[in-house]
Wavefront OBJ file of the C-alpha trace (Angstrom):
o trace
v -0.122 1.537 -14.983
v 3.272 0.388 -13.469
v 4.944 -2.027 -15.375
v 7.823 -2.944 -13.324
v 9.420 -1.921 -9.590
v 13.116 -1.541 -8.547
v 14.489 -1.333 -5.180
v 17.460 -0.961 -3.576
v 18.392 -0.217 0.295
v 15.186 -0.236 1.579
v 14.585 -2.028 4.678
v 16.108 -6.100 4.841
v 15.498 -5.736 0.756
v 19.572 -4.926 -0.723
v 18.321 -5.062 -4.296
v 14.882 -6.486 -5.916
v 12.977 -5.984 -9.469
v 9.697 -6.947 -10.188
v 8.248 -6.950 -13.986
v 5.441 -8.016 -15.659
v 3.340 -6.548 -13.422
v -0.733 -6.554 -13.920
v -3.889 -5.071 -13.455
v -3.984 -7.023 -10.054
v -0.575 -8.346 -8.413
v -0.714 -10.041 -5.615
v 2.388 -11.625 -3.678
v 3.136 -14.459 -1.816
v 5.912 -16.409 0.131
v 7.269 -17.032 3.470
v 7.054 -14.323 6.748
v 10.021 -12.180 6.323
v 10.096 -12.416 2.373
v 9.761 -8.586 1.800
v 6.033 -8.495 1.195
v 5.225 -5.688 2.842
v 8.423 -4.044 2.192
v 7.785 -3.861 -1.103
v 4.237 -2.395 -0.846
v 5.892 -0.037 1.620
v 8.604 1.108 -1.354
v 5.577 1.881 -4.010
v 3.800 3.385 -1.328
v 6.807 5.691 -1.023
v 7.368 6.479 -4.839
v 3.473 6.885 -5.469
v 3.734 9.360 -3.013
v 7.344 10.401 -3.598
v 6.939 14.740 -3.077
v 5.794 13.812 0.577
v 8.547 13.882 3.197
v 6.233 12.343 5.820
v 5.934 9.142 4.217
v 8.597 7.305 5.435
v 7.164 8.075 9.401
v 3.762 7.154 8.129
v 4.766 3.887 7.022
v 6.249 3.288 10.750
v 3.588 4.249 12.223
v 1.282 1.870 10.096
v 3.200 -0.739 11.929
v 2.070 0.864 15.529
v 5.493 2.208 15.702
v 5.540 5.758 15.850
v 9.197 6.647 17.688
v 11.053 9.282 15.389
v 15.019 8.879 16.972
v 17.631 8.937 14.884
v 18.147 5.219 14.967
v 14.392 4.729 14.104
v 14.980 6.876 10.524
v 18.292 4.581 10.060
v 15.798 1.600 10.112
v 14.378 2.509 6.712
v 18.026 1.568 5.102
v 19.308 -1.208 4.122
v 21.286 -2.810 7.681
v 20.756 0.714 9.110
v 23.054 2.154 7.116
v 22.623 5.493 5.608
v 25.326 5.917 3.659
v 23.528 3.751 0.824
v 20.708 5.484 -0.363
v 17.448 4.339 -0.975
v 16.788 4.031 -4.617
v 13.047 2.924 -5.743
v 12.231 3.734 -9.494
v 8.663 2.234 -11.344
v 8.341 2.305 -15.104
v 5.635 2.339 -17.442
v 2.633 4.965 -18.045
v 4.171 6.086 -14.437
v 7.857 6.773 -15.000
v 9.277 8.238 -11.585
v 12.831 7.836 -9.558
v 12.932 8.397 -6.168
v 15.897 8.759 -3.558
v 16.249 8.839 -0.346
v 19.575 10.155 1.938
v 19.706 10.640 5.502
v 21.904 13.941 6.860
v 22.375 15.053 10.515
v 23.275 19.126 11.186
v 24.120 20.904 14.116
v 21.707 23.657 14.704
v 23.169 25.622 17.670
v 26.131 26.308 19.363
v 27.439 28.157 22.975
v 29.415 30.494 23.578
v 33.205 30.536 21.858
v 31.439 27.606 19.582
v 31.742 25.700 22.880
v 28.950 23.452 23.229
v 27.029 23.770 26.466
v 24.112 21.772 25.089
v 23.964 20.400 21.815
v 21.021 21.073 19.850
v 20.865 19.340 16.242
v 18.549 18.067 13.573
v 18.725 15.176 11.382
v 16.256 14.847 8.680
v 15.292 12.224 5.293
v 15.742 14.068 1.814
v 13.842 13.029 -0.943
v 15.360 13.640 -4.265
v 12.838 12.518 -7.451
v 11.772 12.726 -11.150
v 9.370 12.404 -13.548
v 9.266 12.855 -16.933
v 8.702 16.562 -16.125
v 12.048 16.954 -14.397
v 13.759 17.074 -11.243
v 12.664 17.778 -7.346
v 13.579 17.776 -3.652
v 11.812 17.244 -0.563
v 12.677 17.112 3.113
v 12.022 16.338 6.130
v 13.762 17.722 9.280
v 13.468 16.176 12.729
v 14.810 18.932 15.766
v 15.798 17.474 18.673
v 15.799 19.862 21.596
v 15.334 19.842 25.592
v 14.754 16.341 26.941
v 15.330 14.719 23.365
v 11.591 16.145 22.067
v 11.057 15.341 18.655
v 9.570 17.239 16.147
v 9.045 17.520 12.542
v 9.213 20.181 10.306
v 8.864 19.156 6.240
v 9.754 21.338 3.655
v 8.284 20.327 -0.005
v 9.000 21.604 -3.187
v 6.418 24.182 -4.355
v 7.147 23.271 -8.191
v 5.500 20.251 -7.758
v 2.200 19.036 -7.471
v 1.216 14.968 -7.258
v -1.648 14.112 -9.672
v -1.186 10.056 -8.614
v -3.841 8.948 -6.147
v -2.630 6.159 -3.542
v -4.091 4.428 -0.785
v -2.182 1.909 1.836
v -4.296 -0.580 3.480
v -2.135 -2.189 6.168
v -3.352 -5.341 8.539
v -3.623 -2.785 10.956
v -5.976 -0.554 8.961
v -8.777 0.795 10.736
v -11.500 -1.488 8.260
v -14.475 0.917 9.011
v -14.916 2.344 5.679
v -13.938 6.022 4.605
v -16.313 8.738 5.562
v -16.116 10.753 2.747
v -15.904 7.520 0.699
v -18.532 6.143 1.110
v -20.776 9.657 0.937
v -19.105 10.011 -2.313
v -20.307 6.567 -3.495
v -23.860 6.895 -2.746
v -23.770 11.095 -3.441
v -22.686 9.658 -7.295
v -25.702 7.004 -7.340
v -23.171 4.337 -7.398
v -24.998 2.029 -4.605
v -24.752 -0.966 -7.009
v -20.736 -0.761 -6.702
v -21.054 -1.644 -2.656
v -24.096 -3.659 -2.818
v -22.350 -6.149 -4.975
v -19.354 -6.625 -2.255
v -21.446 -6.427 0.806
v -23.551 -9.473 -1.087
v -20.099 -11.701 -1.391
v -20.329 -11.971 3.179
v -24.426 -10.977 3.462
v -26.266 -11.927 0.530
v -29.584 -10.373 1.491
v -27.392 -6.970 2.048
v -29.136 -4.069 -0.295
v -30.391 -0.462 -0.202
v -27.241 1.337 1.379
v -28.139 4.821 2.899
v -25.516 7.311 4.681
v -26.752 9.440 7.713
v -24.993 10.824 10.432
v -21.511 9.945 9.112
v -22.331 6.210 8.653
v -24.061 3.888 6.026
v -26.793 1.878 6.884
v -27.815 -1.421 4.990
v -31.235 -3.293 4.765
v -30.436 -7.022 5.585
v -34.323 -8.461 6.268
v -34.465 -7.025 9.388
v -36.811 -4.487 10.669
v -34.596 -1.503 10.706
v -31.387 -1.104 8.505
v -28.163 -2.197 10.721
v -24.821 0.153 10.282
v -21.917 -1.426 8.418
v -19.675 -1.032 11.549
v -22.034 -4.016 13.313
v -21.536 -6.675 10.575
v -18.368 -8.091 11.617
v -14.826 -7.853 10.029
v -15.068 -9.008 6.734
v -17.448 -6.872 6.206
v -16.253 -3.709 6.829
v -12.980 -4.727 5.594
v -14.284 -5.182 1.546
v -16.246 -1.975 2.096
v -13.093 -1.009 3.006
v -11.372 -1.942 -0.597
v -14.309 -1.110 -2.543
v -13.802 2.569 -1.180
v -10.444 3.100 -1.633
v -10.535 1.894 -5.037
v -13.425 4.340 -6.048
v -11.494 7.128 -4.387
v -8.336 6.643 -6.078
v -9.925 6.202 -10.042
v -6.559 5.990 -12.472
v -4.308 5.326 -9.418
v -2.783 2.401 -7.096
v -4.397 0.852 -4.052
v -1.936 -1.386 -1.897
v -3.525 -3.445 0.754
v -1.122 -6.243 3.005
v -2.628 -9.386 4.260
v -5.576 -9.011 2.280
v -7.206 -12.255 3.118
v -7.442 -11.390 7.078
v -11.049 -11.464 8.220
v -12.239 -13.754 5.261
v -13.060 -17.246 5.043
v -11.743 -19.204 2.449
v -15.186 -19.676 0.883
v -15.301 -15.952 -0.248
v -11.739 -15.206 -1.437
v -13.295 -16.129 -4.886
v -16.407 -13.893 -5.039
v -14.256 -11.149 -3.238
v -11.737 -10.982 -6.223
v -14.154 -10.859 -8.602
v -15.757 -8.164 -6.837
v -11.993 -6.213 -6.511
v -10.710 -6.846 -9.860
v -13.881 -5.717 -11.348
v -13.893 -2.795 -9.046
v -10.299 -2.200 -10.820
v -11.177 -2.465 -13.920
v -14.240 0.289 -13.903
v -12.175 2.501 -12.140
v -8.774 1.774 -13.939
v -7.182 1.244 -10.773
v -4.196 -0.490 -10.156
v -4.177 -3.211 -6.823
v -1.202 -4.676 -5.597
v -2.183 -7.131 -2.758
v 0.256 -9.303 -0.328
v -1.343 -12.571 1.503
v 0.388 -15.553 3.025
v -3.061 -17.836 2.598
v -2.841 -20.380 -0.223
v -6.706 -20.057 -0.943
v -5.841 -16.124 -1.619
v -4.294 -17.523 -4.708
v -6.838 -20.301 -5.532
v -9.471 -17.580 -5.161
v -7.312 -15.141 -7.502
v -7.121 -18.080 -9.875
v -10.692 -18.608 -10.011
v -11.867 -14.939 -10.088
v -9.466 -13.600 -12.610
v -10.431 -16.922 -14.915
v -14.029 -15.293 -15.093
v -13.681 -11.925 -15.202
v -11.894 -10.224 -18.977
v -9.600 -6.599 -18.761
v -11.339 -4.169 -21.667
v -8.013 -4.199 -23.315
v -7.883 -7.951 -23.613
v -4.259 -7.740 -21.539
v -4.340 -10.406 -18.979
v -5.896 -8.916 -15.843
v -3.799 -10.729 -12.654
v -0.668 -12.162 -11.640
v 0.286 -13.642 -8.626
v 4.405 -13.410 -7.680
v 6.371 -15.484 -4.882
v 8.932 -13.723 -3.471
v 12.084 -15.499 -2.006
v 14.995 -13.742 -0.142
v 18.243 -15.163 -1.914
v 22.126 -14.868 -1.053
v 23.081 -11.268 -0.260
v 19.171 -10.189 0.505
v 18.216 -10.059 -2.828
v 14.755 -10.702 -3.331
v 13.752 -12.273 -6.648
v 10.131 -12.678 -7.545
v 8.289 -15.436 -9.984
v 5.797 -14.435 -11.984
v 2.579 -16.796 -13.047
v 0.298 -15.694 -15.059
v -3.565 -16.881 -14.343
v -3.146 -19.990 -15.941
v 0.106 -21.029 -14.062
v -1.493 -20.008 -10.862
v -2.550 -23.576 -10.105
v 1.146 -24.873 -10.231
v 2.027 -21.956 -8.184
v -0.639 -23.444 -5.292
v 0.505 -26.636 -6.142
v 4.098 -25.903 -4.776
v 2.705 -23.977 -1.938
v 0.876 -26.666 -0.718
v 3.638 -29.229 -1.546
v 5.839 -26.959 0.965
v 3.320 -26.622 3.467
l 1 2 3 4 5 6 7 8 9 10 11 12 13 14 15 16 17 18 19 20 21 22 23 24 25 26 27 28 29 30 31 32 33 34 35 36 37 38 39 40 41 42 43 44 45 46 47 48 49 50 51 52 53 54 55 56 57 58 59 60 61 62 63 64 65 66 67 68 69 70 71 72 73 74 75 76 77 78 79 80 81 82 83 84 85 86 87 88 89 90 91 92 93 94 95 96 97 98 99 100 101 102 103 104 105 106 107 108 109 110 111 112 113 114 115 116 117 118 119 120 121 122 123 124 125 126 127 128 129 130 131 132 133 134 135 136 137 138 139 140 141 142 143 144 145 146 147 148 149 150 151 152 153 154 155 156 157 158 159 160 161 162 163 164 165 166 167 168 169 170 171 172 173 174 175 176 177 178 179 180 181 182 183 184 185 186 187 188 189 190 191 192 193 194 195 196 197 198 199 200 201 202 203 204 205 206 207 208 209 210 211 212 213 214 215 216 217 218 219 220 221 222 223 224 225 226 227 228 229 230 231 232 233 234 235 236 237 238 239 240 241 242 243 244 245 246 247 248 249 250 251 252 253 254 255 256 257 258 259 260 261 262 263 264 265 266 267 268 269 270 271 272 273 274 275 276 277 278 279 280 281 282 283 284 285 286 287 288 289 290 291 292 293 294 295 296 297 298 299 300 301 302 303 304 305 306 307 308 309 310 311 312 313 314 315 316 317 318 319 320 321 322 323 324 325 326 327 328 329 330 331 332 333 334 335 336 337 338 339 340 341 342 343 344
């Protein structure tokens, strides 16, 4: 479990700390806040040996150029010469920075340029309680500014933390090998009970050719990818939560697709899904009956350790883009919607 999160340089976010941090965070406050940021930086340190990270997240925001002014974007005002620093504490103890270099790679004749090649590149320095490693990623630009990328990772290290990303953007048909892991294990019951939350008469999930099937009272079972958004969206959850067992699932916007008549049942359903499969979830929404829902779910549903199982966090931006976060517990939850609505 991660207790608490520190940034610093990454993206619009100077410096920001989280603590207190829960079974099931979720976060909350105006566009532009650093939501997504900040799921973005764990991403980054749950993943931390993997040079290709940093494009990845891009790209999860449909923007895949790789210039060097795109790789500047990932610091703080675009500029490199701060590093990114983004350290987690707790059972998972791991710091992670990132620097940006730029190299010549080739030269004319007399060291006379006649046209510059170089490569510029994001290295990824990080620990663990097992010591210290480097990874890197170099990006050669050639003929007619082609971009490609070459990563180099260090062999001394392997990553035993599992982590998924779940952006708005995420494809919601649900994981292949997911869900043929799910029903392989004779673990039906685990989807059934989500799929129930959108189409109560939903039971008796199959997979065949790649797909899963579901009986809902008609006269053949219908595929998953026909039932609309919402749908495939908490299949979507309820996979990557059984694939990653003892790590962190991050999804943004979580509440897209749902009405606000589910968000309660659909908690349940995820912080449950946590719980059996001691995963963490760290969730961002901007919908007030997200945290209503939150409120209501986590009120019925007890962590086996008796720790409280959910928190919900508003983030602010404050002088100097530092972004602060408030932490309420379950029970302060309502005050927190209170003052959300009272904005509003």
């Amino acid at each position: 479990m991660i207790d608490n999160v520190e940034i610093n340089n990454f993206r619009g976010i100077q410096h920001g700390k989280i603590d207190g941090l829960s079974r099931v965070n979720l976060f909350f406050g105006k566009n532009n806040c650093g939501k997504s940021s900040l799921l973005e930086a764990i991403f980054l340190v749950c993943g931390q040996s993997n040079p290709l990270l940093p494009a990845s997240i891009n790209a999860m925001r449909a923007y895949t150029n790789l210039t060097e002014d795109d790789i500047h974007c990932f610091f703080y005002q675009m500029d490199s010469s701060r590093k990114i620093q983004i350290a987690i504490n707790g059972s998972q103890e791991r710091r992670l920075a990132i620097n940006c270099f730029r190299e010549t790679t080739s030269m004319g004749a007399d060291n006379v340029s006649t046209e510059m090649s170089y490569h510029f590149g994001l290295r990824m320095e990080y620990n663990t309680r097992d010591g210290e490693y480097s990874s890197e990623v170099l990006y050669d630009v050639g003929g007619a500014n082609m971009v490609g990328q070459k990563p180099q990772v260090d062999s001394r290290y392997t990553e035993k933390l599992k982590c998924v990303y779940l952006s708005p953007r995420y494809d919601s048909a649900a994981s292949v090998e997911g869900l043929q892991n799910i029903i392989m294990n004779k673990d039906e019951d685990f989807l059934v009970e989500a799929l129930q939350v959108l189409e109560p008469g939903a039971n008796n999930p199959v997979f065949m050719d790649n797909m899963m099937f579901v009986d809902v009272g008609l006269p053949q079972r219908i595929p998953i990818n026909l039932m609309g958004d919402g749908v495939r969206k908490i299949v979507s959850f309820l996979t990557s939560i059984y694939q990653c067992k003892g790590g962190v699932v991050l999804i943004d916007e979580l509440s897209n697709g749902f009405h606000y008549s589910v968000m309660k049942p659909m908690w349940e359903v995820v912080i449950r899904a946590a719980i059996r499969n001691d995963v963490q979830v760290f969730a961002t929404t901007h919908d007030v009956d997200s945290i209503k829902g939150l409120q209501g779910a986590a009120q019925n549903v007890k962590s086996v350790d008796g720790a409280e199982v959910a928190s919900g966090y508003k983030l602010q931006k404050v002088t100097g883009d530092e972004l602060k976060s408030y932490r309420y517990s379950v029970g302060q939850l309502g005050y927190a919607i209170e003052q959300e609505l009272e904005i509003r």
